[in-house]
C-alpha positions in Angstrom: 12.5 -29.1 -58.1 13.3 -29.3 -54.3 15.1 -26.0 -54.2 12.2 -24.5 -56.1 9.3 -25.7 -53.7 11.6 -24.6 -50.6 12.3 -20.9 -52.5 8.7 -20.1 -53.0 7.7 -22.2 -49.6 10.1 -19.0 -48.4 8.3 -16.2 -49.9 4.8 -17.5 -49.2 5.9 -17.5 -46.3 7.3 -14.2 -45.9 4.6 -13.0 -47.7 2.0 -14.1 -44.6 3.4 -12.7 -41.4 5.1 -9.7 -43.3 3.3 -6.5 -41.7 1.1 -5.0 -44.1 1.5 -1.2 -45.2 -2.1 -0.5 -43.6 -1.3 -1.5 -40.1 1.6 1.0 -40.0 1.8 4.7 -39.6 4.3 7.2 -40.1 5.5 10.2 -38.1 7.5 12.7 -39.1 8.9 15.2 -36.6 10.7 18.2 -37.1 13.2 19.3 -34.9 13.5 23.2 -34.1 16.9 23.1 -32.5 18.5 21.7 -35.1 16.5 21.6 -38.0 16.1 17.9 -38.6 13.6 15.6 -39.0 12.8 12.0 -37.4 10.8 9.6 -38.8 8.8 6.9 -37.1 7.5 4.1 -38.5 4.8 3.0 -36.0 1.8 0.2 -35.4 -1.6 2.3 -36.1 -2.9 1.1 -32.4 0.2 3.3 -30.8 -0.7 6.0 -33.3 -4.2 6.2 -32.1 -3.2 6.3 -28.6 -1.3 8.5 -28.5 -3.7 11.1 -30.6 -5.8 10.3 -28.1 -3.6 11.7 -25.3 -3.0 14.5 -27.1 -6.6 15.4 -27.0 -7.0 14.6 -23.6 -8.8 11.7 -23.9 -7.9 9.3 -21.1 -7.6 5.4 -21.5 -9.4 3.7 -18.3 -7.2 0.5 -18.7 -4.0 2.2 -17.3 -3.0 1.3 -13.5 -3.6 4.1 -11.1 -2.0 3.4 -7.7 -4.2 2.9 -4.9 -3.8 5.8 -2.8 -3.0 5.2 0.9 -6.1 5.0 2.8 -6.3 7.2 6.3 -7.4 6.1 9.6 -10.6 7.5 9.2 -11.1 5.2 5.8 -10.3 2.3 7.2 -12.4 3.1 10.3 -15.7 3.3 8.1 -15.3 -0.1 6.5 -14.0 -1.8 10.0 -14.3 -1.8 14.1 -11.1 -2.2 14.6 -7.7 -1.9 12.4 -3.7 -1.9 13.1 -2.4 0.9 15.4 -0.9 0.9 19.1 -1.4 0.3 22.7 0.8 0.4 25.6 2.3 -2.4 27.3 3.3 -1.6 30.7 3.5 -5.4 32.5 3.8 -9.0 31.5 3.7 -12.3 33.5 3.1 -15.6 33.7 1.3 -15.1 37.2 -2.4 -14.1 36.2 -2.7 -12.7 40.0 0.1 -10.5 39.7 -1.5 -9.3 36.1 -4.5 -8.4 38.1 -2.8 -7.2 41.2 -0.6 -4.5 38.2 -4.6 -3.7 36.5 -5.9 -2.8 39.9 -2.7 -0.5 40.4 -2.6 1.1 37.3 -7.0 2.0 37.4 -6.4 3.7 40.8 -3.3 5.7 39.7 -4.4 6.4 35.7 -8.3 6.6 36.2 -8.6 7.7 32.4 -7.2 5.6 30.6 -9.0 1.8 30.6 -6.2 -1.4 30.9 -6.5 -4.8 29.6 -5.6 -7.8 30.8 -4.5 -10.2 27.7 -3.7 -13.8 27.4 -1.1 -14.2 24.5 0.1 -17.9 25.4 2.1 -18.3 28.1 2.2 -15.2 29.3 -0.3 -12.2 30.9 0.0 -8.5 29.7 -1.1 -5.6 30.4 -2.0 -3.2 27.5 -3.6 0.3 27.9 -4.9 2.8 25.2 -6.0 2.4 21.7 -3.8 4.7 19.5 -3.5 5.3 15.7 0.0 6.2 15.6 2.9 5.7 17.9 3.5 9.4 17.7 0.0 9.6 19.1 0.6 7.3 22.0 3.8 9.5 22.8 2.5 11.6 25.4 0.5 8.9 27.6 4.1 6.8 26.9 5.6 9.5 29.2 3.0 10.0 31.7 3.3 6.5 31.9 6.8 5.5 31.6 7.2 8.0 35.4 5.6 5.1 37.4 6.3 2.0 34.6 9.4 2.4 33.9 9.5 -0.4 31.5 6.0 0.3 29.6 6.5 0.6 25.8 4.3 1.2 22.4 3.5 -2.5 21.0 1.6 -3.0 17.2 -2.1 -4.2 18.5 -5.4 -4.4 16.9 -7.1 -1.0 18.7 -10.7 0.2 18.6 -11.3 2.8 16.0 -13.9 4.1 18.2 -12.0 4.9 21.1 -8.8 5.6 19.3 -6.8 8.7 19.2 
């Protein structure tokens, strides 16, 4: 009695999560090269897909990569984004920060400095630059009188950027 209640608890069993004949389809392909054919046994859900990409039909739940956004896109949703300026002094001596911005007006009357706090020490940053290959030829110009000036990552003005 046991072994009969366990056999057909089995094959009721079997019975409920087997796949039913309606939820599959069947592909047959024929190979030209060689002549033979491959048959796929598949859920009717890929099936449909995939009939649907042979037509052309596009499914909108598939991930498209976000595309990489320009300078110019970022500059329309925000004043200011990531890019470049040039640090040509730092200190701990606010006065000499000043006396180096003074300097650096009278010999580079184009190009604006700015005095910056980043604890503890003073800088001096110049320019507002999108790239460092665009701050490359101020960097130069530059680099003749401060020697020691380099390209540093900053938050620049998308306004007034190059």
């Amino acid at each position: 009695m046991r072994k009969t209640l366990f056999l057909l608890f089995i094959l009721l069993t079997g019975v409920l999560f087997a796949q039913s004949k309606s939820d599959t389809t069947v592909l047959a392909v024929h190979d030209s090269i060689k002549g033979g054919e491959l048959t796929i046994k598949m859920d009717a859900r890929i099936a449909q897909i995939l009939k649907g990409k042979e037509k052309g039909v596009c499914n909108k739940t598939l991930y498209n990569p976000p595309k990489k956004l320009t300078a110019a896109d970022k500059c329309a949703t925000q004043q200011k984004i990531m890019g470049y300026k040039i640090q040509i002094f730092y200190t701990k001596d606010r006065d000499a920060a000043n006396v180096v911005k003074n300097d650096f007006i009278r010999q580079f009357p184009s190009l604006t400095p700015e005095l910056i706090y980043a604890a503890p020490d003073y800088r001096i940053l110049v320019g507002d630059y999108f790239t460092r290959q665009s701050a490359a030829s101020d960097l130069r110009k530059i680099q003749r009188i401060y020697p020691a000036a380099f390209p540093v990552q900053w938050r620049v003005w998308c306004r007034k950027a190059i």
